[in-house]
C-alpha positions as CSV (number, residue, x, y, z in Angstrom):
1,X,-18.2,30.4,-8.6
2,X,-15.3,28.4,-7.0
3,X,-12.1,30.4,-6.5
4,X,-10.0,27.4,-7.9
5,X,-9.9,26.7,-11.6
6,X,-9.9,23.5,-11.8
7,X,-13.4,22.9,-13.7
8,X,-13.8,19.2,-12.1
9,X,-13.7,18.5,-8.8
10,X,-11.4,16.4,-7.1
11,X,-14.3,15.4,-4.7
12,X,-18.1,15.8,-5.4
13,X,-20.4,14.5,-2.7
14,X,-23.9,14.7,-3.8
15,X,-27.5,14.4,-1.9
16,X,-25.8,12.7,1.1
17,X,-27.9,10.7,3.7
18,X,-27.1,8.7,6.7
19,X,-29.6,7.9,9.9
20,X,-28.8,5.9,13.1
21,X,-31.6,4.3,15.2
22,X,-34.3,6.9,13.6
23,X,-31.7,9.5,13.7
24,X,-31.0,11.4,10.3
25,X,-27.5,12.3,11.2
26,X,-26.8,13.8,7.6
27,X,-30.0,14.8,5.5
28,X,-29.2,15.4,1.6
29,X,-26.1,17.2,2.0
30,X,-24.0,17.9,-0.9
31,X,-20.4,19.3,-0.8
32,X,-17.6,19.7,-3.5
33,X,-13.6,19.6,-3.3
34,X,-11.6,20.6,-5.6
35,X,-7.3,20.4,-6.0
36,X,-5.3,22.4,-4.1
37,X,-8.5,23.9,-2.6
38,X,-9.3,23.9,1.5
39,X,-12.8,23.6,2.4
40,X,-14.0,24.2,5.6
41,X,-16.9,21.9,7.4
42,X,-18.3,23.9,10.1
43,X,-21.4,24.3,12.4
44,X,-22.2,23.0,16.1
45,X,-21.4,19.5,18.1
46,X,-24.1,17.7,16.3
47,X,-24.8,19.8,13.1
48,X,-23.1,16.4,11.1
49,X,-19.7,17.7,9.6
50,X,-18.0,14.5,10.8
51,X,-20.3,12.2,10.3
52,X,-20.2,13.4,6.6
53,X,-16.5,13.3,6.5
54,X,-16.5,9.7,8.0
55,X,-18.7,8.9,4.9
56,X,-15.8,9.9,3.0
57,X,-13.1,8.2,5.0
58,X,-15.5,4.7,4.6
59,X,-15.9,4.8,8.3
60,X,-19.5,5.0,7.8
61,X,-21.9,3.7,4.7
62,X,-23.9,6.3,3.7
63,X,-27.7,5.3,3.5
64,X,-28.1,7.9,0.0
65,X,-26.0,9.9,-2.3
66,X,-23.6,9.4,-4.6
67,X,-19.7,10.4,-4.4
68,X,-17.8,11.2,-7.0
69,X,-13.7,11.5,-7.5
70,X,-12.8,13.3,-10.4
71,X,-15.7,13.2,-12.0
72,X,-16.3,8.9,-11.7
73,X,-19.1,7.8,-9.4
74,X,-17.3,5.2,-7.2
75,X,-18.1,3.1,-4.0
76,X,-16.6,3.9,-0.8
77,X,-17.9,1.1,1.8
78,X,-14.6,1.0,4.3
79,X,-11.8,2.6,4.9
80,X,-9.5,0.6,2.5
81,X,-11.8,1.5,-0.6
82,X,-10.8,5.3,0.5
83,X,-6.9,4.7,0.8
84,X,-7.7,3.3,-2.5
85,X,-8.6,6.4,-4.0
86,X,-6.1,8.6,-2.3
87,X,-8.1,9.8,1.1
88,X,-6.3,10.2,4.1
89,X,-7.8,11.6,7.1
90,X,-6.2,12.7,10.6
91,X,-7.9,12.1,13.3
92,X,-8.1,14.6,16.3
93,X,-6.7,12.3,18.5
94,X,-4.1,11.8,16.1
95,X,-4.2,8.1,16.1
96,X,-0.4,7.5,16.7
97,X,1.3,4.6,18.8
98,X,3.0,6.3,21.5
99,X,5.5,3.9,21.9
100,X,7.2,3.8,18.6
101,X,9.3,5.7,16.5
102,X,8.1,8.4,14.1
103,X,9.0,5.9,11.1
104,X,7.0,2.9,13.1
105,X,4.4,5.4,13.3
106,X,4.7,6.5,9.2
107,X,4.5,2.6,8.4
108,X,2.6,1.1,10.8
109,X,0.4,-1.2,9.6
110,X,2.4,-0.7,6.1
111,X,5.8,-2.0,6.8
112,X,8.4,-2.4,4.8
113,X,10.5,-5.5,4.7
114,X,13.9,-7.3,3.4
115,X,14.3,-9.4,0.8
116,X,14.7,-11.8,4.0
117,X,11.2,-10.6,5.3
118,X,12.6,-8.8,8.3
119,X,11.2,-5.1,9.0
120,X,13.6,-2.9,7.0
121,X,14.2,-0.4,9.1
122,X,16.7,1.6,7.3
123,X,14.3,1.8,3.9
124,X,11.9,3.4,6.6
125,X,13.7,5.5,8.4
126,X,15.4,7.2,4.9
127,X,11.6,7.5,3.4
128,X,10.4,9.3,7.2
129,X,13.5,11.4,6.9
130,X,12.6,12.0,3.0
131,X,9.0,13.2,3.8
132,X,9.2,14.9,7.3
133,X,12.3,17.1,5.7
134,X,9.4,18.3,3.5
135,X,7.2,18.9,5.6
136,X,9.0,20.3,8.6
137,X,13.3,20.3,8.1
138,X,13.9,22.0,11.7
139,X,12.1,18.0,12.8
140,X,15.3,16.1,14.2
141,X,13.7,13.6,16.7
142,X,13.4,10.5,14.5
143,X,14.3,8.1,16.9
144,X,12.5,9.0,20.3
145,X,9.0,7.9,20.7
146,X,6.3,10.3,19.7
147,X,4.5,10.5,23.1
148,X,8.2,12.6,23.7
149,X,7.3,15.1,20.9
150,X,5.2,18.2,21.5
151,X,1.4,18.4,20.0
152,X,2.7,20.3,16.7
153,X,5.5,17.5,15.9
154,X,2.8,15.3,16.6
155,X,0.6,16.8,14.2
156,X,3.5,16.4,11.6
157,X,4.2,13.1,12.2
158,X,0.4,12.5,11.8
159,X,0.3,14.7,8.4
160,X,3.5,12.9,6.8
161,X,2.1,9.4,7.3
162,X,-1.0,10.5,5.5
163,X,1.0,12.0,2.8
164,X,3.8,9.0,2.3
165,X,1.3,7.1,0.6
166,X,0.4,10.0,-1.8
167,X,-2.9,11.0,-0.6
168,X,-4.7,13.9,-2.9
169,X,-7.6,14.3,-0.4
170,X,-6.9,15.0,3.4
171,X,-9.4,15.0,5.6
172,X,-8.7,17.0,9.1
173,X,-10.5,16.9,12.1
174,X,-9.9,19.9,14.3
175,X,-6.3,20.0,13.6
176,X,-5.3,22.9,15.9
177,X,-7.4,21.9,19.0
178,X,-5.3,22.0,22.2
179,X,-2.3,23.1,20.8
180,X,-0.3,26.5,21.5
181,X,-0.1,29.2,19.5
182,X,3.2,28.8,18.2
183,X,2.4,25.0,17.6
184,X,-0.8,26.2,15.7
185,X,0.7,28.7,13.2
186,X,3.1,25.5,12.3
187,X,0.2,23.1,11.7
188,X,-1.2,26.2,9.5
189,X,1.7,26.5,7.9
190,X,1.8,22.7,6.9
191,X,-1.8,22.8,5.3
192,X,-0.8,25.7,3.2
193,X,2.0,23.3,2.2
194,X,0.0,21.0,1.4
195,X,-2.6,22.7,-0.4
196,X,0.0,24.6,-2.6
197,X,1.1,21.0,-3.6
198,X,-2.2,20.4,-4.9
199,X,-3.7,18.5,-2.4
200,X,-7.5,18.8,-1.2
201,X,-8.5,19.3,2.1
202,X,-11.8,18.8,4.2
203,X,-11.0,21.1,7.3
204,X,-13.3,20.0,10.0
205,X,-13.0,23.1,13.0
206,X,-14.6,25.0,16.0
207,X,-12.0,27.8,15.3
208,X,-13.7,30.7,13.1
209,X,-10.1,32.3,13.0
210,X,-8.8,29.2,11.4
211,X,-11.2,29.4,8.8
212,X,-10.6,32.4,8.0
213,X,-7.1,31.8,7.7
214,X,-6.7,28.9,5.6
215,X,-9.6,28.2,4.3
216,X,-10.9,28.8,0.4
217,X,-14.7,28.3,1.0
218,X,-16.8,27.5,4.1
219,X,-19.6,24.7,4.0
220,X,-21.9,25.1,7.4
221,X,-24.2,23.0,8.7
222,X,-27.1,22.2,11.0
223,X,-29.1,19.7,12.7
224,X,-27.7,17.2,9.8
225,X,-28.1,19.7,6.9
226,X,-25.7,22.6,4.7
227,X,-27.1,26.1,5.8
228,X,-24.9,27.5,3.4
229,X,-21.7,27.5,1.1
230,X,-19.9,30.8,0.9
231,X,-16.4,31.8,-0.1
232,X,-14.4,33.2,3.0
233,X,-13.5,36.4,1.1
234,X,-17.2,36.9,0.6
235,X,-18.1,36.4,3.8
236,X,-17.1,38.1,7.4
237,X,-16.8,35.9,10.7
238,X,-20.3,37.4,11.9
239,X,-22.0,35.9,9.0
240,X,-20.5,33.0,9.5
241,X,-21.2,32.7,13.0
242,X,-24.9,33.5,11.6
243,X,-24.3,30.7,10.0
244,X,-23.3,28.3,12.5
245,X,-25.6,29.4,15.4
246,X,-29.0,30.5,13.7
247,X,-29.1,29.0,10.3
248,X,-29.3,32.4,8.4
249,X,-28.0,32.7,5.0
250,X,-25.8,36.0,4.5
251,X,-26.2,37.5,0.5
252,X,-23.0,36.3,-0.5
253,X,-23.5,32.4,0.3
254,X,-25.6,29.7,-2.0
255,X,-28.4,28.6,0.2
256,X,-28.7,25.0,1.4
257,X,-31.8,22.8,2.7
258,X,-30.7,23.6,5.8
259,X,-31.1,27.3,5.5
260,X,-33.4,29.6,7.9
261,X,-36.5,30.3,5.7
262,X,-36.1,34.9,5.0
């Protein structure tokens, strides 16, 4: 039983399949998402956590499967069909321009402009200050470019551009990785934000202590297929790790394909 309420989920990826040159990179995989709910995507370099989550984004076309978003079967073939239904995803590296601004950043690609059809730089700037002030209200450095800011006002910069456009599903891939420890409880701290604000979240991560953390449920998988589904309350780290490294199935987790055989 999920811990959220919600009986419908915001995100239902069913029998998932994807191969490359012979390769089944994802092999009937089926996960579920649900409001104000983070789900954790774990299991070794390889196992196919991002390729699946790539499905999602429409980085990828799956070969099988069927996705679903709140409840309605739709048709994810690029990354544009996802905007469209309201997925976002941030990149480990982040995928910010250096150079600019964080409002260049929050709207590039997506700019606003005049009446005149010049960039209207004010409107942007207001709306950055609107949604980083939500986010993180100690953030100041609006006008400096964001290769100046550390790694976690990076990682803000990168959440509120998802967010701006009113994204319900997030999608993050290794979100803490390289940063400090002070830097990492403030990422933490933002996708507690956000999932308080009911948005969903596909935590892709290496770190069992994040998981553990933040994390409502854990989905792990192995050489392309789920081992395993398991709330984290049910659950301790060694199971998990279980999980991740031999493809055992504690008691307390719903068995997947990819599960070692008792």
């Amino acid at each position: 039983m999920n811990s959220v309420t919600e009986a419908q989920p915001l995100v239902d990826m069913r029998n998932i399949s994807i191969a490359f040159g012979g390769i089944q990179a994802v092999d009937d995989t089926s996960v579920d998402l649900f409001a104000g709910e983070v789900v954790a995507l774990l299991g070794h370099n390889g196992a196919g956590k991002s390729t699946l989550v790539k499905i999602l984004s429409g980085a990828y076309r799956r070969d099988k499967g069927v996705i679903h978003i709140d409840g309605k079967e739709v048709a994810i073939n690029n990354p544009r069909d996802a905007k469209a239904f309201g997925i976002e995803t941030i990149y480990q590296t982040l995928a910010l321009a250096d150079n600019v601004d964080t409002a260049g950043n929050l709207y590039l690609g997506r700019e606003l402009l005049t009446p005149w059809g010049t960039l209207d730089d004010v409107a942007m700037e207001a709306r950055a200050r609107d949604v980083m002030g939500r986010l993180n209200p100690r953030f100041q450095r609006f006008k400096e470019p964001v290769k100046a800011l550390s790694g976690g006002q990076r990682q803000s910069v990168a959440i509120a551009r998802a967010i701006l456009f009113n994204a319900r599903i997030l999608i993050m891939d290794e979100p803490t990785a390289a940063l400090g420890p002070e830097e990492t409880a403030h990422v933490s701290e933002l996708i507690l934000q956000l999932k308080s604000e009911g948005i969903g979240i596909f935590l892709v991560s290496h770190d069992i202590h994040d998981v553990f953390d933040l994390a409502d449920r854990v989905t792990v998988m192995k050489n392309g297929q789920v081992v395993g589904h398991a709330r984290t309350e049910d659950v301790n780290k060694d199971e998990v790790l279980g999980m991740i490294i031999l493809g055992k199935c504690p008691p307390a987790a719903i068995p997947g394909p990819g599960a070692l055989a008792s």
